[in-house]
C-alpha positions as CSV (number, residue, x, y, z in Angstrom):
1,X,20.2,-22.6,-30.8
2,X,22.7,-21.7,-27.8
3,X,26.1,-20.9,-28.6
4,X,28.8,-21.5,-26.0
5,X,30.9,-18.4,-24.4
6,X,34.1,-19.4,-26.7
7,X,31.8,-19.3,-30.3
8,X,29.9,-16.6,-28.9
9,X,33.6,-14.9,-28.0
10,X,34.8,-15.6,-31.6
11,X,32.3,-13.2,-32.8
12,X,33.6,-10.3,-30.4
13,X,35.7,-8.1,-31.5
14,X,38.2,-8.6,-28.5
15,X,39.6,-5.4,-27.8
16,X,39.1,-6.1,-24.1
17,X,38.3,-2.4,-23.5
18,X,36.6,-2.7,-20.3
19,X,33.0,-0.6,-21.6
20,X,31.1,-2.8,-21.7
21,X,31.2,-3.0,-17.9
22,X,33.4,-6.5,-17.9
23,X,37.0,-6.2,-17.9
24,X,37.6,-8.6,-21.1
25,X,36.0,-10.1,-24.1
26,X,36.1,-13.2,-23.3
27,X,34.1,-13.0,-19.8
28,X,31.8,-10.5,-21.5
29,X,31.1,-13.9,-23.7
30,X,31.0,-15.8,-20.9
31,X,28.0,-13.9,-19.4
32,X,26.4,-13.5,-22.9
33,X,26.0,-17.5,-22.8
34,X,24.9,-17.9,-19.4
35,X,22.2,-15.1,-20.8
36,X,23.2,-12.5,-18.1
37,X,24.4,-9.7,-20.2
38,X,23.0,-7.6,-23.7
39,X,25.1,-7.7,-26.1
40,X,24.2,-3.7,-26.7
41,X,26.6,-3.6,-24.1
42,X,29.6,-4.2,-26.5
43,X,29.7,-0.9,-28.9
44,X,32.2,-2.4,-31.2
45,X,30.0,-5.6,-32.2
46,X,29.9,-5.9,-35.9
47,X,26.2,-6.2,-38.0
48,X,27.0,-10.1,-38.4
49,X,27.7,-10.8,-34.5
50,X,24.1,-8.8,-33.4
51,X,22.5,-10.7,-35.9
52,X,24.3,-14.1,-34.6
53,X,24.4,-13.7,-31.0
54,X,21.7,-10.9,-30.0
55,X,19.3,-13.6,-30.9
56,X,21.3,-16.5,-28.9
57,X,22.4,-14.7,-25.7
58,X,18.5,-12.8,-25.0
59,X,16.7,-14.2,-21.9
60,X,13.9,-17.3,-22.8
61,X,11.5,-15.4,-21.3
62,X,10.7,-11.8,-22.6
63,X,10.7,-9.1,-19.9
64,X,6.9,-7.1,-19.9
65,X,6.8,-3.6,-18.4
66,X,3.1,-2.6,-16.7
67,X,1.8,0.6,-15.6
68,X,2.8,4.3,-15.5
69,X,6.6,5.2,-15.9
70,X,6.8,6.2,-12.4
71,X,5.4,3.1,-11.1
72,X,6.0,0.4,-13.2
73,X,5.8,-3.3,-13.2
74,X,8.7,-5.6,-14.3
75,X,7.7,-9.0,-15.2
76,X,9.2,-11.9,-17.0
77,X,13.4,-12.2,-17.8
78,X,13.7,-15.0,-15.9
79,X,16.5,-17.7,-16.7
80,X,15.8,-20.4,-14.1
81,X,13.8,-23.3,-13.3
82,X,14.7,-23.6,-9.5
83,X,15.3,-20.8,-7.8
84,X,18.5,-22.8,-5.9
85,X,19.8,-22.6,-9.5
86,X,20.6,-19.3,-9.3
87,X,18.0,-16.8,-8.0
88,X,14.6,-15.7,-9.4
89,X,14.4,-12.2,-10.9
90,X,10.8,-10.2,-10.6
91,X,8.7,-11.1,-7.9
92,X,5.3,-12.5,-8.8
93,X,3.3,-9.2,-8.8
94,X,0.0,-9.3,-7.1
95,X,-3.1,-7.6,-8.2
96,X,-7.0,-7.5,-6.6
97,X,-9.8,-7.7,-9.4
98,X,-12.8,-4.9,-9.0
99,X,-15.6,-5.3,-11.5
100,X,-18.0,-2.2,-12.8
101,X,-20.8,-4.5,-11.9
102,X,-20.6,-3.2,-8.4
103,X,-21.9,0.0,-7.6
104,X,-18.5,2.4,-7.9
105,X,-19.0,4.2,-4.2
106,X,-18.9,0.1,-2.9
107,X,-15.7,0.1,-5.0
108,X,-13.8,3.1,-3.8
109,X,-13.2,1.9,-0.2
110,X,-11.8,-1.1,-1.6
111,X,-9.6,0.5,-4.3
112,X,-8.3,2.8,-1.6
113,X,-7.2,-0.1,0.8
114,X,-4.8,-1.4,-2.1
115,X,-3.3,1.7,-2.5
116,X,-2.4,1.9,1.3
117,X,-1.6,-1.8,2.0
118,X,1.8,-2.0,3.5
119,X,4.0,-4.3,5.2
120,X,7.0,-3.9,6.8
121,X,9.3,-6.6,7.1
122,X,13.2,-7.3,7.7
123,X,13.2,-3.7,6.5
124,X,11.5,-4.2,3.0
125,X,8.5,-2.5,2.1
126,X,5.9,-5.3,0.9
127,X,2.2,-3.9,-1.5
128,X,0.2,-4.9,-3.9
129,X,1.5,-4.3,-7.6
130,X,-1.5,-4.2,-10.1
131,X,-5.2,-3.3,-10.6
132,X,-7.5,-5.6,-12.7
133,X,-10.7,-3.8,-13.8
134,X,-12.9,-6.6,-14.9
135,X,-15.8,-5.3,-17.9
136,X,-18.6,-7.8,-16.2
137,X,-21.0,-5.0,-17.3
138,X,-19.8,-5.3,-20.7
139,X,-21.2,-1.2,-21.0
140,X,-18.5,1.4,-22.0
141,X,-19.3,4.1,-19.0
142,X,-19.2,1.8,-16.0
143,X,-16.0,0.6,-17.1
144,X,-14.3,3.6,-17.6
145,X,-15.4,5.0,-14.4
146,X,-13.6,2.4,-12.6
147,X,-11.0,2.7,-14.5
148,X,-10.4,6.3,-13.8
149,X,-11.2,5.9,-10.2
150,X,-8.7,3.3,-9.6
151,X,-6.0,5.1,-11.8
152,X,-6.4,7.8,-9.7
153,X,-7.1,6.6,-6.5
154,X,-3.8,4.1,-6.2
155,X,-1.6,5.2,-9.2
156,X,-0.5,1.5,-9.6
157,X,-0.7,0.1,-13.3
158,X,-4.4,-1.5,-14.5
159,X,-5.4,-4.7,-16.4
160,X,-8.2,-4.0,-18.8
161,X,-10.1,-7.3,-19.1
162,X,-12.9,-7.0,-21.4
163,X,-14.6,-8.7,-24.6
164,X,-15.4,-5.3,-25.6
165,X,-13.8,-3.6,-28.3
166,X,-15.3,0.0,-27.8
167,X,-14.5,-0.4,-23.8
168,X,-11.4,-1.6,-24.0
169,X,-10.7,1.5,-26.6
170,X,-12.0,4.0,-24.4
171,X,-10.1,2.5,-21.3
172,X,-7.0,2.8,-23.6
173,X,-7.5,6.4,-23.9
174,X,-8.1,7.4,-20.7
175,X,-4.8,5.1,-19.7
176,X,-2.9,6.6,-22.6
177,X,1.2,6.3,-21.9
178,X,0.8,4.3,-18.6
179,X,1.2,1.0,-20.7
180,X,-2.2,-0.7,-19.2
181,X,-2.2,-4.6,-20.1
182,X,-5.1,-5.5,-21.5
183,X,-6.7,-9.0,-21.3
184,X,-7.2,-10.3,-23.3
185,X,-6.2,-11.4,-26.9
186,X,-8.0,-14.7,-28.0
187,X,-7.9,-17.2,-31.5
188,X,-11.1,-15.4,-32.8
189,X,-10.2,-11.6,-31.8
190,X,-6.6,-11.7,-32.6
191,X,-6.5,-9.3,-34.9
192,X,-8.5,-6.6,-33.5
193,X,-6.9,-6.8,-30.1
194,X,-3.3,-6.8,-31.6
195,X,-4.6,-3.7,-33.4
196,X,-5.4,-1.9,-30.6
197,X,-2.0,-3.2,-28.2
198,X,-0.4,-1.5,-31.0
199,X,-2.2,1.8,-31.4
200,X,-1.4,2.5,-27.3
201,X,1.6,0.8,-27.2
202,X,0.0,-1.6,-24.7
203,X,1.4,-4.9,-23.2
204,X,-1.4,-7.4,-24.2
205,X,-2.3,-11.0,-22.4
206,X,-2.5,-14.1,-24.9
207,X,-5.4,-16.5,-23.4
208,X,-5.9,-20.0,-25.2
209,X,-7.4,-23.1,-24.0
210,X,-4.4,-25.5,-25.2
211,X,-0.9,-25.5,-25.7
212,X,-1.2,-25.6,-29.2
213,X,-4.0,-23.1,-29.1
214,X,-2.1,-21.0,-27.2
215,X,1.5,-21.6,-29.3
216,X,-0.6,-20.8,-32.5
217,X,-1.8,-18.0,-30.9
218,X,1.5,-15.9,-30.1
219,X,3.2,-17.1,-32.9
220,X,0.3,-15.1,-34.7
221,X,0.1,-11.8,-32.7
222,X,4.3,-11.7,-32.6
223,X,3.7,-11.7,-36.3
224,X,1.3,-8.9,-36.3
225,X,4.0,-7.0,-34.3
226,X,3.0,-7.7,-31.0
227,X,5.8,-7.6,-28.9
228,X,4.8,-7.9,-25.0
229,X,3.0,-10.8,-24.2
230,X,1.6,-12.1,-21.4
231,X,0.7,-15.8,-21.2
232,X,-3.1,-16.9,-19.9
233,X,-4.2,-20.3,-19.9
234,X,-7.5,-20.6,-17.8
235,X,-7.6,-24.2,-16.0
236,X,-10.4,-26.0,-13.8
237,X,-8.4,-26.6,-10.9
238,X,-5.2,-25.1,-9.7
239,X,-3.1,-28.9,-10.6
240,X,-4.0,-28.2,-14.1
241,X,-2.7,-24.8,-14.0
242,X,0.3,-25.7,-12.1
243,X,1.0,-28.6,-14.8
244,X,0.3,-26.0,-17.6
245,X,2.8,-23.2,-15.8
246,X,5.2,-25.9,-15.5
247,X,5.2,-27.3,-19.3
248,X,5.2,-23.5,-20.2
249,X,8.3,-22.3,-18.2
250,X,10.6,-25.6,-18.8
251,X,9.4,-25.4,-22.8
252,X,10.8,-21.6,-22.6
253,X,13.9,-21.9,-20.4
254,X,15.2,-26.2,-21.9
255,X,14.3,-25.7,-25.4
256,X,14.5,-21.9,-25.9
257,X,10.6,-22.4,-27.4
258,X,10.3,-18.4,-28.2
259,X,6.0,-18.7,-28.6
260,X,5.9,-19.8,-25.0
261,X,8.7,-17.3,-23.9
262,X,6.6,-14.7,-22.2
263,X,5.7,-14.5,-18.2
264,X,2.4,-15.8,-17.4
265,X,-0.5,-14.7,-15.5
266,X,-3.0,-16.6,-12.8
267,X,-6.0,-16.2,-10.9
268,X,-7.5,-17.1,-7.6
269,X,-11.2,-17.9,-7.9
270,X,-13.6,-19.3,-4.9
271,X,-14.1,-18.4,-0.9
272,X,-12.2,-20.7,0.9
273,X,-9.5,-19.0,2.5
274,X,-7.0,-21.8,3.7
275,X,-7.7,-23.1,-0.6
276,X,-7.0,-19.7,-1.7
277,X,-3.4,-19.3,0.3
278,X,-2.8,-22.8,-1.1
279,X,-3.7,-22.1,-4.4
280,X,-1.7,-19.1,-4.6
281,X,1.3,-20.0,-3.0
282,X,1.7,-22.9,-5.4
283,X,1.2,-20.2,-8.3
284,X,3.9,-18.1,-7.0
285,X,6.7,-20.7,-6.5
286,X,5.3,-22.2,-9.9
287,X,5.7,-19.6,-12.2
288,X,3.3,-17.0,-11.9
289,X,4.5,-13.7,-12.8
290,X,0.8,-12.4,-12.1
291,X,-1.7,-13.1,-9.7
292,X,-5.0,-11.9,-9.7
293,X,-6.7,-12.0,-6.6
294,X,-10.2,-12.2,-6.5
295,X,-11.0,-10.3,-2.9
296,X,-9.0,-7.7,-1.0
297,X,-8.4,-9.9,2.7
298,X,-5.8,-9.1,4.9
299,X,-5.7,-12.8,6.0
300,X,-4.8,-13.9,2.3
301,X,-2.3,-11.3,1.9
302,X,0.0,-11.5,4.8
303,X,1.0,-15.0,4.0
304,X,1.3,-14.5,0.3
305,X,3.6,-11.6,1.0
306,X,5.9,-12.7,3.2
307,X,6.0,-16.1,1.0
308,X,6.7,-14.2,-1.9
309,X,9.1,-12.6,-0.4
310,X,11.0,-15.2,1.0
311,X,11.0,-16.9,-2.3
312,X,12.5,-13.8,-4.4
313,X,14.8,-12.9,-2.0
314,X,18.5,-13.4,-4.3
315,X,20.0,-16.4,-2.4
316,X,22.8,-15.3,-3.5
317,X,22.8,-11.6,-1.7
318,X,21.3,-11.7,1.7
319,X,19.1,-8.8,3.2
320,X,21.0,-6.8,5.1
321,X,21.0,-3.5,7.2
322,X,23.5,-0.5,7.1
323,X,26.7,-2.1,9.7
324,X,26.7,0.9,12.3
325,X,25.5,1.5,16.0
326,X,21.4,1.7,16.0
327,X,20.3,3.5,19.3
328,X,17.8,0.9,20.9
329,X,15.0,2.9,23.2
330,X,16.9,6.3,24.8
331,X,20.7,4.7,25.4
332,X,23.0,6.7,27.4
333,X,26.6,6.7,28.9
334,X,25.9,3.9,31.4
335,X,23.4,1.5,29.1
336,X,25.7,-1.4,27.5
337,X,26.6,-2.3,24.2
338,X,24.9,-5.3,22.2
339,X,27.1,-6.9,18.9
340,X,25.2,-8.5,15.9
341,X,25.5,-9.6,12.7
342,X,23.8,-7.3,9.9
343,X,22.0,-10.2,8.6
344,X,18.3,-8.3,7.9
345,X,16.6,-11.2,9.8
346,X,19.2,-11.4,12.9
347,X,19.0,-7.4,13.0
348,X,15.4,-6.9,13.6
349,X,14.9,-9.5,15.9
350,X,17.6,-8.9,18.7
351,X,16.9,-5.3,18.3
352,X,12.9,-6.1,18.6
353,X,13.5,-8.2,21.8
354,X,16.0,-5.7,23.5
355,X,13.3,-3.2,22.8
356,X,10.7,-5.6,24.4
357,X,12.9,-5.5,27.6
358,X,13.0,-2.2,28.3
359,X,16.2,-1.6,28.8
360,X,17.8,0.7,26.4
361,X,21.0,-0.3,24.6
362,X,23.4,0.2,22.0
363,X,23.5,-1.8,19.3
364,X,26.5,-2.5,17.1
365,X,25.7,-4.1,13.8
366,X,29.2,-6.0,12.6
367,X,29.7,-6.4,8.3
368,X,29.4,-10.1,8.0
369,X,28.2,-9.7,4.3
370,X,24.7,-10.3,5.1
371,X,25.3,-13.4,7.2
372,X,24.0,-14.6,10.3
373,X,25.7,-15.0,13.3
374,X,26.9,-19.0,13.0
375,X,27.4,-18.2,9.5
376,X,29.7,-15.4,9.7
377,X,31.5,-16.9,12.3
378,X,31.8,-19.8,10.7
379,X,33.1,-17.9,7.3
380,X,35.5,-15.7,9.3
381,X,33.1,-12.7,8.8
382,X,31.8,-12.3,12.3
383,X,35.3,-12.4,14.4
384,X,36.3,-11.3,17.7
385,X,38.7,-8.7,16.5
386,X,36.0,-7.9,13.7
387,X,33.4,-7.2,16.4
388,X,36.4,-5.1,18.8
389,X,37.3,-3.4,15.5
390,X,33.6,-2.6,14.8
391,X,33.2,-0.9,18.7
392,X,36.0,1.2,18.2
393,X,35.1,2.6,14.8
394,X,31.7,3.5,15.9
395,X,33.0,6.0,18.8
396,X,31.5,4.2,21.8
397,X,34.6,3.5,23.7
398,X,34.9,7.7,23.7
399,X,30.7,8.4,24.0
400,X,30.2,5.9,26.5
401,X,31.0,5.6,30.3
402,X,29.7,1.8,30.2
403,X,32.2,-0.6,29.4
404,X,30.1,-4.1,28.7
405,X,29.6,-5.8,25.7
406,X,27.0,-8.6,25.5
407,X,27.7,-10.9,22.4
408,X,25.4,-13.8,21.0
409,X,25.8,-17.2,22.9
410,X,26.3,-19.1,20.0
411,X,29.8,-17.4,19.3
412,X,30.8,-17.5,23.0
413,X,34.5,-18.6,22.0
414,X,35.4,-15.1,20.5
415,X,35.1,-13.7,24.0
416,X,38.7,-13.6,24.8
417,X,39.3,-12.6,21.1
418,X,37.1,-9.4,22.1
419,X,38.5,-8.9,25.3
420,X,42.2,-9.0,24.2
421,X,41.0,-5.9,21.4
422,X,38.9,-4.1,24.0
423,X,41.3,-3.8,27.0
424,X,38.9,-2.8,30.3
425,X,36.0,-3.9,28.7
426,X,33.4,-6.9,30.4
427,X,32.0,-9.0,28.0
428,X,28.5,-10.9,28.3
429,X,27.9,-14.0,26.4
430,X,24.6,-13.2,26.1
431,X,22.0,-16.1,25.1
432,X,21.8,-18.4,21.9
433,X,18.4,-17.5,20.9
434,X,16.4,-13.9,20.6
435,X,13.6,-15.3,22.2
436,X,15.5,-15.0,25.1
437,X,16.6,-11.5,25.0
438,X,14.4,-9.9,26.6
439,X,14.7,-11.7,29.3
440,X,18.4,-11.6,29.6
441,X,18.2,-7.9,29.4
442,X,16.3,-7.9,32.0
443,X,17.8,-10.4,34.4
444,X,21.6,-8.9,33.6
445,X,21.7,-5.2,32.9
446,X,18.5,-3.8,33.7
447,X,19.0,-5.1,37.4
C-alpha cells in the first residue's frame, strides 16, 4: 500500500541534516511518496522504517541494467502513465535481431552497420542500444559465433534468445560479467532458466501467453530469486500488444501489482515498411522499454529515432546549448552579430540557415533556460537588456569593428530595449521564421 509524505515522515528520524541531499525530513518524505527518492539516502533510518517505507516509496516498475559495465542499458523505473504527467525516464532502447541461421560473413556487414549508426540531432547523439542473437539453428557453435562476433564487433549489450539450454550456457560464458539478457524464461522451463540467470548474474525475459500466465510466471521465478525481469508477451497483431502493454503498465503504476512491475519488451515482425514505423512507434509511446527490430533499414530508423527522442526528451528540462558566442563560417571584425535563444531546437536552426547564406556571423546564444524565443520573451528570460547584457559579456563590443545586431522578428519590441543598453549599436529585426534566414542574410548584410 502507499503511504502519504506525512506517515511516511513519521517514520523519519527528522534531524533535518541535509545528507540525504534534501534540506529537511519532511520534503525528503515528500519525495519518498511521490517515489522520487531511495530511502538509502537517509543514513539514520531505523530497521522498522526500511522495512515500512523501503517497500512503499520503490518505483512500480523495477529498473533492469543490460550489457557491459561500460556500455550499459537502463531500462524500466518509470513512475508515469502519460509522459505530460511528469516526464518518462529511459528511452525505449532499440535493438536489430541477427540469427546464426545466416551464414556469419553475411552477418558481419550487418553487425558492423549497428555499431556505426549515428545520428546527430539538436546536438544529441542518437544509436542503436542492443544486439539480439536469435538460436534459429538451435546448434551450440553457430550461436556462439555470433555471439562473439557481435560482442566484439559493436561492444553494445546482447539478448540471448534460445530454447537451448547448452547454447544459452555456452553464450553465458562467453558473455560472462556483461550481464547479457537472456530470452527467454517460459511456464515449462522456469526452473532451469532461473538457474542459469542466477549462475551469470543475468537479467532474464519472462514470456507467457496470458496475463495470468505471465503473473503466475514472475511471481514464480521472483521466488526462485530472480530479480531482473523483463516482461514478454508475444501478440498476433500489434493492437493486442498495445492493449496487453497498456493493462501491464497501468496494473504496475495504479495498483502497485509487483508481478507485473518489470519493463517490457516488443518486436517488429513483417516487410512492410510504412506498417513497421507504425507498429513501432505505437510500441514506443506505449510502453516498450525494448524493441526488437527485425532488419537493419535506415528508412525505419530515422523516424523511430527522432520519435523516440522527441518523446523522452524531460518536458520539464528543455535541450539546450552552452549560452556563449558560436563563430558561424570565418566571422571577422566587420561580419554582424546574430542574438538567439539557447533553446537546442532554435540554436541549430538559425545557425544552420545563416550558414546556408554564406555570410559569416556571430552568433550570441542568450540563457533563456532552454526556452524558445516567444517563450523566453514571454517569461522575461529572453529581454532586451538580457540580450545587451549577453553582447557585452561575450567581448564583441571590444573584438569587433561591426556594430549591428540582427534579433528575431518575433521579439521586435525589445529593439529599443537593446538599443538603450548598446549605445552606437544598429539593430536589425531580423525575420520571424528561420526559413527565412538565409535569405535575409543575404539580402541585408551580405550585400
Amino acid at each position: 500500500m502507499a503511504l502519504t509524505g506525512l506517515q511516511i515522515f513519521k517514520l523519519l528520524p527528522k534531524t533535518n541534516c541535509g545528507e540525504c541531499s534534501v534540506p529537511t525530513c519532511m520534503a525528503f518524505a515528500m519525495k519518498l511518496a511521490a517515489k522520487n527518492a531511495d530511502l538509502a539516502a537517509c543514513p539514520y533510518a531505523s530497521d522498522a522504517a526500511k522495512t515500512t517505507i523501503g517497500a512503499a516509496s520503490k518505483p512500480p516498475i523495477r529498473l533492469v541494467k543490460i550489457g557491459p559495465a561500460d556500455n550499459e542499458v537502463l531500462v524500466g523505473n518509470e513512475t508515469v502513465l502519460f509522459r505530460h504527467d511528469k516526464t518518462f525516464v529511459h528511452p525505449t532502447a532499440f535493438a536489430v535481431a541477427f540469427s546464426d541461421a545466416e551464414p556469419l560473413m553475411e552477418s558481419c556487414h550487418e553487425i558492423a552497420s549497428v555499431r556505426d549508426y549515428c545520428l546527430e540531432r539538436v546536438g544529441e547523439t542518437l544509436q542503436l542500444n542492443l544486439v539480439l542473437v536469435d538460436n534459429q539453428s538451435e546448434e551450440v557453435k553457430p550461436f556462439v559465433d555470433l555471439i562473439r562476433t557481435a560482442a566484439g564487433g559493436t561492444g553494445k549489450g546482447l539478448i540471448l534468445r534460445s530454447s537451448n539450454l547448452e547454447a544459452l550456457e555456452a553464450g553465458l560464458q562467453v558473455l560472462e560479467g556483461d550481464r547479457p539478457l537472456i530470452h527467454a524464461a517460459t511456464p515449462e522451463n522456469a526452473e532451469q532458466i532461473a538457474a542459469l540467470a542466477l549462475k551469470y548474474n543475468a537479467p532474464l525475459v519472462a514470456c507467457a501467453k496470458t496475463l495470468d500466465e505471465l503473473v503466475a510466471l514472475t511471481t514464480k521465478l521472483a521466488a526462485l530469486g530472480v530479480k531482473d525481469i523483463v516482461l514478454d508477451m508475444p501478440a498476433d497483431n500489434s493492437a493486442a500488444s498495445l492493449q496487453h502493454n497498456t493493462i501491464i503498465r497501468k496494473t504496475a503504476l495504479k495498483n502497485n501489482f509487483e508481478p507485473l512491475g518489470y519493463p517490457i519488451m516488443n518486436f517488429l515482425n513483417g516487410d512492410d515498411l510504412p506498417s513497421l514505423v507504425a507498429d513501432a512507434s505505437t510500441f514506443i509511446c506505449k510502453y516498450s522499454s525494448i524493441l526488437v527490430l527485425n532488419r537493419m533499414d535506415l528508412s525505419l530508423l530515422l523516424p523511430l529515432m527522432m520519435l523516440r527522442q522527441n518523446i523522452y526528451t524531460d518536458p520539464q528540462k528543455p535541450i539546450q546549448v552552452e549560452p556563449k558566442v558560436y563563430p558561424i563560417g570565418e566571422p571577422g571584425t566587420d561580419s554582424p552579430v546574430v542574438v538567439t535563444t539557447n533553446f537546442s531546437l532554435t540554436y541549430f536552426l538559425v545557425s544552420g540557415e545563416i550558414e546556408n547564406s554564406g555570410v559569416p556571423a556571430h552568433l550570441v546564444v542568450v540563457e533563456t533556460e532552454g526556452m524558445s524565443v516567444l517563450t523566453g520573451w514571454a517569461a522575461g528570460k529572453f529581454t532586451g537588456a538580457k540580450v545587451a547584457a549577453a553582447i557585452k559579456a561575450s567581448g564583441l563590443q571590444e573584438q569587433i569593428k561591426c556594430r549591428k545586431v540582427i534579433i528575431p522578428g518575433y521579439v521586435s519590441q525589445i529593439s529599443g530595449e537593446v538599443e538603450e543598453g548598446l549605445p552606437g549599436w544598429e539593430v536589425l529585426v531580423g525575420p520571424g521564421e528561420a526559413i527565412d534566414i538565409a535569405a535575409y542574410m543575404k539580402r541585408q548584410v551580405g550585400r
